[in-house]
C-alpha positions as CSV (number, residue, x, y, z in Angstrom):
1,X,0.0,0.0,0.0
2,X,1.4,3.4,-0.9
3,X,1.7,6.1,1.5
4,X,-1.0,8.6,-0.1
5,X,-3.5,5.6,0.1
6,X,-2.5,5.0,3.6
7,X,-3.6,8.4,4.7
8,X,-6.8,8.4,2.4
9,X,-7.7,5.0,4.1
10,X,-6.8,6.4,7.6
11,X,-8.8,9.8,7.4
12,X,-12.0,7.7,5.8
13,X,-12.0,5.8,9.1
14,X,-10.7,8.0,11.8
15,X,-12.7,11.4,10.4
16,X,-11.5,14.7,10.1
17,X,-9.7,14.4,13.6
18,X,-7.4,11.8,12.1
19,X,-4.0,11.2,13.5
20,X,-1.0,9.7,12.4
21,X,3.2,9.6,12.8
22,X,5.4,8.2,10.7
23,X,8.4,7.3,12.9
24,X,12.0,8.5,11.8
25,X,13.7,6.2,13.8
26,X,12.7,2.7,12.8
27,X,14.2,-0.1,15.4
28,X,12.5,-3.3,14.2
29,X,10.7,-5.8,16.6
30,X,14.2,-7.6,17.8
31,X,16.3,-4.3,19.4
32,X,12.7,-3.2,20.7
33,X,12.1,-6.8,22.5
34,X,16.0,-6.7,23.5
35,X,15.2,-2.9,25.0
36,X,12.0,-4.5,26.4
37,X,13.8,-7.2,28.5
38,X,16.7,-4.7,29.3
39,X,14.2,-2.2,31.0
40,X,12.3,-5.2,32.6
41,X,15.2,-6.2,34.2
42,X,16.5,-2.6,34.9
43,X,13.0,-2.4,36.5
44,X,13.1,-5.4,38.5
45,X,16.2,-4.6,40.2
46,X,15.0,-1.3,41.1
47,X,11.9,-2.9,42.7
48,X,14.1,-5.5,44.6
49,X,16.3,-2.1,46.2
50,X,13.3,-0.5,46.9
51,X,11.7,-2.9,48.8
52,X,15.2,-3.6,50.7
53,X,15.6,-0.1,51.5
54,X,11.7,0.2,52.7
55,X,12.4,-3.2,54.9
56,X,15.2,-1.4,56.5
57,X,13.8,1.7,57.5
58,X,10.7,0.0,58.8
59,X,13.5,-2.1,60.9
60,X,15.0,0.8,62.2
61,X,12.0,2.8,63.1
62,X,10.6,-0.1,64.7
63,X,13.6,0.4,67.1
64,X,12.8,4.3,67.6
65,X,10.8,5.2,70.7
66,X,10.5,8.7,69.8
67,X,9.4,8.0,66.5
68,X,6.5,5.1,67.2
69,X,5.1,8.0,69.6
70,X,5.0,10.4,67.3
71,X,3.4,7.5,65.0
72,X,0.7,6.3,67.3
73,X,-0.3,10.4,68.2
74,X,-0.8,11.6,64.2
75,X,-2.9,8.4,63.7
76,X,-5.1,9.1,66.6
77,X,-5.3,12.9,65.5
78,X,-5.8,11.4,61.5
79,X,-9.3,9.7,63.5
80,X,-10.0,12.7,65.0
81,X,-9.7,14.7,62.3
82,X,-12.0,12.3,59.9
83,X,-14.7,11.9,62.5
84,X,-15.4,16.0,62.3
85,X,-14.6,16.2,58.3
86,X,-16.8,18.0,55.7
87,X,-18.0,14.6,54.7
88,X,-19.1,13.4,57.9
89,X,-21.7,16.0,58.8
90,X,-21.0,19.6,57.6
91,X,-22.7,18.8,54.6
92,X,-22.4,21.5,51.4
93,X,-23.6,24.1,49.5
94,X,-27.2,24.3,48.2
95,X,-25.8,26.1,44.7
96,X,-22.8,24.9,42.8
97,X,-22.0,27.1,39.3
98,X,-19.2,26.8,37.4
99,X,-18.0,25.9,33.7
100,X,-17.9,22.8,31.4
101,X,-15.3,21.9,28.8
102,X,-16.1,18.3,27.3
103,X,-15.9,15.8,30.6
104,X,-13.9,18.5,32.4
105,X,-16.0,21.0,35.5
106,X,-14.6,23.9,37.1
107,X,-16.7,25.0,39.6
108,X,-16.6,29.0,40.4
109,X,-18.8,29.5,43.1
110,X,-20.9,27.5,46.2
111,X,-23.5,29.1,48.1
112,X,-26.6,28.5,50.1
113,X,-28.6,31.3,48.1
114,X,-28.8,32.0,44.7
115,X,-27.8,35.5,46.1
116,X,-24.5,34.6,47.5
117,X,-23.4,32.6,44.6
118,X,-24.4,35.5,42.3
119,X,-21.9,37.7,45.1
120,X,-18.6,35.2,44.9
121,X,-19.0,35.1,41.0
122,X,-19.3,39.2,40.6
123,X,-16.6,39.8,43.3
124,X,-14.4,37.4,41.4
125,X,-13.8,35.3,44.0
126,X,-13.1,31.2,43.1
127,X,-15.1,29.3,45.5
């Protein structure tokens, strides 16, 4: 197949948003498996001295007085923290306005009135 007929065939498929790349650097499928199994292994060993180096400092801090008290207070202030969140009672706004682009929201203003969310957005504050 030519190159022309190629593109003719790819922008009858894919539509006007049609995209292609025609690579400058051709490796073949062998050097890209032989790269594939380098970086595997590259990989691998990095995973092996991470996991070393986490079993070490979890060794060492086991050992640390200072540090298992400091542990055991942030998870009881993480607990008390969650139990008084703004998903665990405050509830939110009544109003939510913003802007849509495609899947994307950004939200510009909350409020409990229409009045107050009409306020944020023509003070120009976010939120």
């Amino acid at each position: 197949m030519t190159r022309d007929a190629a593109l003719k065939k790819i922008a009858r498929l894919l539509g006007a948003k049609a995209y292609w790349r025609i690579g400058a650097h051709v490796t073949g499928p062998d050097r890209r498996r032989a790269y594939e199994l380098r970086l595997a292994d590259a990989k691998f060993n990095l995973a092996m001295l991470a996991r070393d180096r986490a079993d070490r400092r979890a060794a060492l801090l086991a050992g640390d007085p200072i540090y298992q008290a400091l542990d055991a207070e942030t998870k009881a202030a993480t607990t008390r923290a969650e139990a008084v969140s703004v998903h665990n009672g405050a509830g939110g706004y009544r109003f939510e306005v913003g802007t849509r682009d495609g899947l994307f929201v950004q939200p510009k203003a909350y409020g409990d009135t229409w009045e107050e969310v009409f306020a944020k957005l023509e003070a120009g504050h976010d939120k």
